[in-house]
Every structure is written in structure tokens, then in C-alpha cells.
C-alpha positions in Angstrom: -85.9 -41.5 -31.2 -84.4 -43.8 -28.9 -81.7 -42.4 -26.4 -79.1 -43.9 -28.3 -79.5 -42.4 -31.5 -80.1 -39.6 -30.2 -76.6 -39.4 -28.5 -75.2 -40.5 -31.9 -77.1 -37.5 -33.2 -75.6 -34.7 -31.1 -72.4 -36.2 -31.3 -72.5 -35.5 -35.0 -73.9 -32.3 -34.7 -70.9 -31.4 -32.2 -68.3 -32.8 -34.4 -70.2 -30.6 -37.3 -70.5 -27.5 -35.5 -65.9 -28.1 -34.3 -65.6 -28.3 -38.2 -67.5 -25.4 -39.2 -66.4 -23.1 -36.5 -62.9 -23.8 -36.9 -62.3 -21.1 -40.5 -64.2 -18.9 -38.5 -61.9 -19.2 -34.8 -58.6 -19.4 -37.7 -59.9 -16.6 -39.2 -60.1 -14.5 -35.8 -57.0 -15.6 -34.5 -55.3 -14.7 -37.7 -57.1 -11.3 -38.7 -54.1 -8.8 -36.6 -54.6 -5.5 -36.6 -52.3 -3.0 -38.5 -50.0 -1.9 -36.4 -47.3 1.2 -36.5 -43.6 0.7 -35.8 -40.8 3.2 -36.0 -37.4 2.8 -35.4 -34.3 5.6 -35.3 -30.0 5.6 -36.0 -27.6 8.0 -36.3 -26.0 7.6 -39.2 -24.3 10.4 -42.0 -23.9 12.8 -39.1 -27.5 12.9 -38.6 -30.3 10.8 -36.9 -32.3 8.8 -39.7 -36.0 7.9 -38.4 -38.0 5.1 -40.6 -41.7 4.5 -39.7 -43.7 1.4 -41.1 -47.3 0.5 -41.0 -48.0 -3.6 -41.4 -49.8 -6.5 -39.3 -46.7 -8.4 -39.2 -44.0 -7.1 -36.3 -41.1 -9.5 -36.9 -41.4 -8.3 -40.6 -41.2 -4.5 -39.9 -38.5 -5.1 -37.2 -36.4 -7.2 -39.9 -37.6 -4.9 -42.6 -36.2 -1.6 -40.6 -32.8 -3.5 -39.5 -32.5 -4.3 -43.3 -32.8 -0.7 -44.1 -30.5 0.8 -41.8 -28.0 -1.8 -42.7 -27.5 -0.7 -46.1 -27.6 2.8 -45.0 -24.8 2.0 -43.1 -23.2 0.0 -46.2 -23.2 3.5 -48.2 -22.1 5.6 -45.4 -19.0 3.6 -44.9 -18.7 2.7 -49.3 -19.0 6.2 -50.4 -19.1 9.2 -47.8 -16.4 11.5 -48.1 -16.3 11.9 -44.5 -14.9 8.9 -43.8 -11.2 8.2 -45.1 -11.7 4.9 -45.6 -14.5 4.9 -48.0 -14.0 5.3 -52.0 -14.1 8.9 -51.9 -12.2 9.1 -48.9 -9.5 7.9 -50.4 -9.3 9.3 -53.7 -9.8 13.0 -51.8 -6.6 11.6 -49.9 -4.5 11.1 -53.2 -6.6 12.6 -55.9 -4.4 12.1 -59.2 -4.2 8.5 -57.8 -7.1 6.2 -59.7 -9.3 4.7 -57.5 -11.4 1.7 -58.7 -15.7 2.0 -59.1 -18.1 -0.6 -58.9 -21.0 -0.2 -60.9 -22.8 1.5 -58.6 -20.0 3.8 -57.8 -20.4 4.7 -61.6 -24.2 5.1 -61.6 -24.0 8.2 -58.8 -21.0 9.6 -60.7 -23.1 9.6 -64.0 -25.8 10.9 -62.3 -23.9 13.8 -60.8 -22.7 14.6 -64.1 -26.0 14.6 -65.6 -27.1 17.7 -62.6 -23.8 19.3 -63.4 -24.5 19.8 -67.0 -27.8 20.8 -66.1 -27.3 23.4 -63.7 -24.7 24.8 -66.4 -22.0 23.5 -64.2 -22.4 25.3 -61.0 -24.0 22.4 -58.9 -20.2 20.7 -58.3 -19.3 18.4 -55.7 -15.8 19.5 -56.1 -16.8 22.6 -53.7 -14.9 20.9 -50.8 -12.0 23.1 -50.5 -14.4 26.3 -50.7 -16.7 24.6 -47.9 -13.3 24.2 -45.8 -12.5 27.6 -46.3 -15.7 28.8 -44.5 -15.5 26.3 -42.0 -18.0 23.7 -42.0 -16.9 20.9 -40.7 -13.8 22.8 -39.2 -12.7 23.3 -35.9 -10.9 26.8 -34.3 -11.9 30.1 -35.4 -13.9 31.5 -38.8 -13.9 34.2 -40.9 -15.1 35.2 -44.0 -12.3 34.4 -46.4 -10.3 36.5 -48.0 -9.8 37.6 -51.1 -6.8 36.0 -51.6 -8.2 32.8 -50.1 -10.8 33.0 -53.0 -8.7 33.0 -55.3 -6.5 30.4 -54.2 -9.3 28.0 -53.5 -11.8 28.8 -56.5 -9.9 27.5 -59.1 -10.2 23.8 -57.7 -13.5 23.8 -58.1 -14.0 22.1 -61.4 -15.8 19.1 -61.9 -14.6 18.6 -65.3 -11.6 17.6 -63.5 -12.8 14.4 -62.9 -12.3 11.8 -64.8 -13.3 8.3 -65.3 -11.7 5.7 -67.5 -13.2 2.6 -67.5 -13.8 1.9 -63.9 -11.3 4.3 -62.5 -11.9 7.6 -61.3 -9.1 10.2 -60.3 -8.8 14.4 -60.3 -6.4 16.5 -62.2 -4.8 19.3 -60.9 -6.2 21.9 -59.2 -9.4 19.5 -58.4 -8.7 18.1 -55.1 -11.5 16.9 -53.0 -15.3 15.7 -53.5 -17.9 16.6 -50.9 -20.6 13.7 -50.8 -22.9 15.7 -49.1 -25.5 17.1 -51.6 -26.4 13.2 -52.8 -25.4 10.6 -51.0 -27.8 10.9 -47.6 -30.8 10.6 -50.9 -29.5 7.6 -52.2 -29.0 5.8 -48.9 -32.5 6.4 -48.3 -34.1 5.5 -51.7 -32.0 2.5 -51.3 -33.5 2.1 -47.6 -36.4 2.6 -49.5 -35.7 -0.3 -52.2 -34.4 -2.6 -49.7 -37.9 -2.7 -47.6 -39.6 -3.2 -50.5 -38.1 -6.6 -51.3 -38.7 -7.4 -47.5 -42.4 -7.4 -48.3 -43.1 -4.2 -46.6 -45.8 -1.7 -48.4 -45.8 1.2 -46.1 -43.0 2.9 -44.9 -41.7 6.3 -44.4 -37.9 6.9 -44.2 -36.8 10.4 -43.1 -33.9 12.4 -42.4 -35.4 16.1 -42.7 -34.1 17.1 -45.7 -34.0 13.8 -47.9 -37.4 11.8 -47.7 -38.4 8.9 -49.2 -42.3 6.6 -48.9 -43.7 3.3 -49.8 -47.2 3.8 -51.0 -48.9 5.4 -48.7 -50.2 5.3 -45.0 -52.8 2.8 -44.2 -56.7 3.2 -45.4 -55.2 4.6 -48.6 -54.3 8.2 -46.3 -51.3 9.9 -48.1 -48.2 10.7 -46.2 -48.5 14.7 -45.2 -45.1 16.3 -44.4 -44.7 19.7 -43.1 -42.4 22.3 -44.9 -40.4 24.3 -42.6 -40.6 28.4 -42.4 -36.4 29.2 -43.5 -37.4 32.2 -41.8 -38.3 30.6 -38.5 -37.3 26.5 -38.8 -39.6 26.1 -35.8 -42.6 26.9 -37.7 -44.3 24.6 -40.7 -44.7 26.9 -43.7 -47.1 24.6 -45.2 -48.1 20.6 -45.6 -47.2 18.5 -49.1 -48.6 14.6 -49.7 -46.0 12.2 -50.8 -47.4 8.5 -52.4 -44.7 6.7 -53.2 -42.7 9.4 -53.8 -39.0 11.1 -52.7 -38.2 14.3 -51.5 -35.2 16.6 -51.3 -34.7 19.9 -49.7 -32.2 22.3 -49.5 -32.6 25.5 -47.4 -30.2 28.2 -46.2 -31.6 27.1 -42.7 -30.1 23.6 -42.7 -26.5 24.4 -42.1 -25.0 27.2 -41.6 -21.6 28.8 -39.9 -22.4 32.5 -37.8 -19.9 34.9 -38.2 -20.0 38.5 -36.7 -23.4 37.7 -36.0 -24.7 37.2 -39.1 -25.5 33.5 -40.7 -23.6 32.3 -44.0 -25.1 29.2 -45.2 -23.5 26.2 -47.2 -25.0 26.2 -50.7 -22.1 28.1 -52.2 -21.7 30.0 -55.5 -19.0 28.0 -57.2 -17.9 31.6 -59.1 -18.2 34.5 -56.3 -17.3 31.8 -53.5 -20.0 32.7 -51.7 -23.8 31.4 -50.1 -26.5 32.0 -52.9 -28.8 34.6 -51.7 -31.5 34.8 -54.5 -33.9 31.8 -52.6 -34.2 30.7 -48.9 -35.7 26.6 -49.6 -35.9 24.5 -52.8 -37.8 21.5 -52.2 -38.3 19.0 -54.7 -40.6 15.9 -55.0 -40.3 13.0 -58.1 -39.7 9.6 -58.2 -37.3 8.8 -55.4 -35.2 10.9 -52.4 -32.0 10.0 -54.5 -33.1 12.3 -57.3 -35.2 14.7 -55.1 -31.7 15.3 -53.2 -29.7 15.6 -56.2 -32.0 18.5 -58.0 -33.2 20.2 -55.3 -29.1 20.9 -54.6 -28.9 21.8 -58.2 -32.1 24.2 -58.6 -30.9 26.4 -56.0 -27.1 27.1 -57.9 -30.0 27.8 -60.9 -31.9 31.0 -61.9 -35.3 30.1 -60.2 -37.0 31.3 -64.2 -35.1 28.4 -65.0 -35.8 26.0 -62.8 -39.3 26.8 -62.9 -39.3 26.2 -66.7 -37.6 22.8 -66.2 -39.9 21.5 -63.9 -42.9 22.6 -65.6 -41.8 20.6 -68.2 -41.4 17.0 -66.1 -44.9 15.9 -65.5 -43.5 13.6 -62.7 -41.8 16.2 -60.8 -43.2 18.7 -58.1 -41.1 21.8 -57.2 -41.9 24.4 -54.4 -39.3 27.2 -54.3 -38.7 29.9 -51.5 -37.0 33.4 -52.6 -35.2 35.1 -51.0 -38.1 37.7 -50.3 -40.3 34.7 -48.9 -42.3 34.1 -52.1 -43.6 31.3 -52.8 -43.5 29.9 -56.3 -45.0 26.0 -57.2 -45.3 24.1 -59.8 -48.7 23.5 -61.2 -49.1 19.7 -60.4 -48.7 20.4 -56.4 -50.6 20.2 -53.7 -49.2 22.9 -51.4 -51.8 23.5 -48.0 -50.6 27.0 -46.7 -50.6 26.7 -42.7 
């Protein structure tokens, strides 16, 4: 082979080699690893923390931003904290209508539905009874009277809401609404919902006692949350596995106001006006953090016989309940790993 040829040769064996190497150098530069990002906000009085697991880092940064944004949206749309929000404003005027949205009327119906099922003792109407221990009061507190009881009892009475058409309003003596046993659950199922349609397919949204998971961690590893002692809150009573799954809790731990020493929490008894003392945790895990929220709240106004029964009964629900003796009762279907 003359010297020619032969550099036309090697020239196309170059140029051959550039073309075949090129998927493989694409390939490499393209192939990132999975990596973990997490991001935090204070938001409903409490810090939210979202974790997600993906290659793509502008992605999980928009996807998170997304998230808390409509967490945000609900906070300031629905939470009775705030006076400006829906039910800030009808807890300001209550016999005044105030207009729903369709979503508005979706967490009202759904409230309804707990309400009937707990034989109408989980009530969001509690508000005046809550103010009357003294959460979210400032200045001294004592146990209330009995006078104060009976004063304040009577407006508890969520049949005393009603809705016509798109309007909602409160008869007398109904007053106020108290947000705070669902709406932390739907802000983070929606978190949840939201991230989804960002393209993101792991991701773990938490704020303690309302949980909510895409799928589940990377290599198929499922999302293992601790359950804390109620007796010692410091101290992880067990693990559960979410996979695409919410959860709720609600524990005489969470929130509570000390008086004389001794620690009254805030899931009330709607009929003796005060905490419920037959269980210490209720934690419940189904198909997203706004349900979760919503029953665990309602199993622990319930007799545990009957909850138990219930969720027996709902293939796609897991319930773990706490008495008030630290027993520890389960559904069959979960997974409880006893520390």
C-alpha cells in the first residue's frame, strides 16, 4: 500500500472511530447520577420540609418551589388563622354567607363525611372550646369552668353549618371553624399532586404529623418513618414504610397547654369539653396525607373497638393506635418494626 492510501486509510478509520465513539462520550456525559435535594419553609405555624430524589437539579429545585407555592396558596385561601382567608372571614361574621369555590366545597364535604362517621364528635366547630383552654391564647390559663362549659359547648355543632349552593354560613350558637385538624393534610397532598405534574417521581413532603410520598426512594427502597414514643417524643416507638402513600397523626404529645403542672392536650371531647384520655397516638396511613389527616383526627374522638372495626374493613387503609395504657393495637395489613 502506497503512503498515500494509506493516509487515506487512517483518515477514515479516524473519522470512523469520532462517529462511533461519539453515543458512547453522549452517553457518559448524559448518564448523571441520582442525586438528593431537600428544601424547608415555615408555613401553617410550622416548618414544612420536602425531600426529592432525581438526576435533574433545576427540576427538583422548580419542582419544590412549586410545592411550597401552593402550600402557601391554601394557607392564605383557607386557614382560619388568618382573617383574610375564606374561613377567616366567615368565623368573623358567621351568619354572613361567604362564597366556595369548588374546592372550598370538596374539603367541606369531606369534613362532613368524618363528621358523620365519628357520630359527630370529630367537629371543626370546636374553636370556641379550644379558646377557652388557651391554645393559641395569650395571658393566663386555667381549666375552665363549669360555667364556661356550658356557655361554650353548645356552639359546638357542626350541623350548624350550612351550605346553599356555593355559600356557606353558621347559625346561631355555631361561631367559629378551626382549620387545624385538615387543612396542613391537604396542603401537602396537594404539594404532593403538584410535584407530580412537574415530572418528579420521588419525593417526601413532611410536616411531622401530616406526611405525604411519591413512590418511593431510589433503587425501589421504601420510605421508613419513625413513630414517636407519646410517652417520651424524643424516642421512635417504632418504623412504618410508606410507597406512595399519606400519613396523618394525632397524639396528645403534639400540642398541648400545662396547667398546675399537669399537660391538657388539644383533641377535645366535644360533650364533656375536655382532652380525650382513652388513647395517647392514632396514626393513620391510606391513600394521601389529606385523608390520613382527616381520620386520624376523627379515630381518636372514636371508641378505638370501632375504629379498629372500620379499618379492618378498608383494605387500603393502615391504622396503628396508642391507648392510653401504651398498648399497641394494628391493623393486620401493617408493617410495624418495634425499635
Amino acid at each position: 500500500m502506497n503512503l498515500e492510501k494509506k493516509k487515506l486509510v487512517n483518515s477514515v478509520i479516524k473519522k470512523l472511530l469520532i462517529v462511533l465513539l461519539l453515543p458512547i462520550i453522549f452517553i457518559r456525559c448524559t448518564d448523571k447520577k441520582m442525586q438528593k435535594f431537600e428544601s424547608e419553609k415555615f408555613l401553617f405555624g410550622t416548618y414544612i420540609k420536602i425531600t426529592v430524589y432525581d438526576k435533574d437539579e433545576k427540576l427538583a429545585k422548580t419542582g419544590m418551589e412549586e410545592a411550597f407555592n401552593e402550600i402557601e396558596r391554601l394557607d392564605n385561601k383557607f386557614n382560619s388563622k388568618i382573617k383574610t382567608s375564606i374561613i377567616g372571614k366567615l368565623n368573623s361574621d358567621p351568619n354572613v354567607p361567604v362564597e366556595l369555590d369548588d374546592e372550598g366545597l370538596m374539603l367541606f364535604s369531606k369534613v362532613r363525611e368524618m363528621y358523620e362517621l365519628s357520630n359527630k364528635k370529630y367537629d371543626i366547630t370546636i374553636g370556641p372550646l379550644l379558646k377557652a383552654w388557651g391554645f393559641g391564647e395569650v395571658g393566663e390559663i386555667s381549666i375552665p369552668s363549669k360555667e364556661c362549659l356550658a356557655q361554650v359547648l353548645p356552639e359546638i355543632d357542626f350541623d350548624k353549618v350550612k351550605i346553599e349552593g356555593n355559600q356557606v354560613y353558621m347559625e346561631p350558637p355555631a361561631n367559629e371553624i378551626d382549620t387545624g385538624s385538615f387543612l396542613k393534610g391537604y396542603a401537602v397532598s396537594r404539594a404532593k399532586k403538584v410535584m407530580e405534574e412537574q415530572g418528579i417521581t420521588s419525593a417526601f413532603i413532611t410536616t411531622i404529623s401530616s406526611i405525604d410520598v411519591i413512590n418511593t426512594k431510589p433503587e425501589n427502597k421504601p420510605w421508613r418513618i419513625g413513630v414517636q414514643n407519646p410517652e417520651n417524643p424524643e424516642e421512635i416507638l417504632g418504623i412504618v414504610e410508606l410507597n406512595d402513600e399519606g400519613m396523618g397523626v394525632s397524639g396528645d404529645y403534639q400540642t398541648y397547654v400545662e396547667i398546675a403542672g399537669k399537660k391538657y392536650h388539644h383533641i377535645l371531647d366535644k360533650t364533656t369539653g375536655f382532652p380525650i384520655r382513652d388513647k395517647k397516638l392514632v396514626m393513620v396511613i391510606c391513600e394521601d396525607a389529606f385523608l390520613a389527616d382527616l381520620y386520624s383526627t376523627a379515630f381518636f374522638t372514636m371508641p378505638v373497638e370501632k375504629v379498629m372495626e372500620y379499618a379492618e374493613n378498608n383494605k387500603k387503609m393502615k391504622v396503628l393506635i396508642v391507648d392510653k395504657d401504651m398498648k399497641i393495637l394494628k391493623t393486620k395489613n401493617l408493617n410495624f418494626f418495634k425499635k
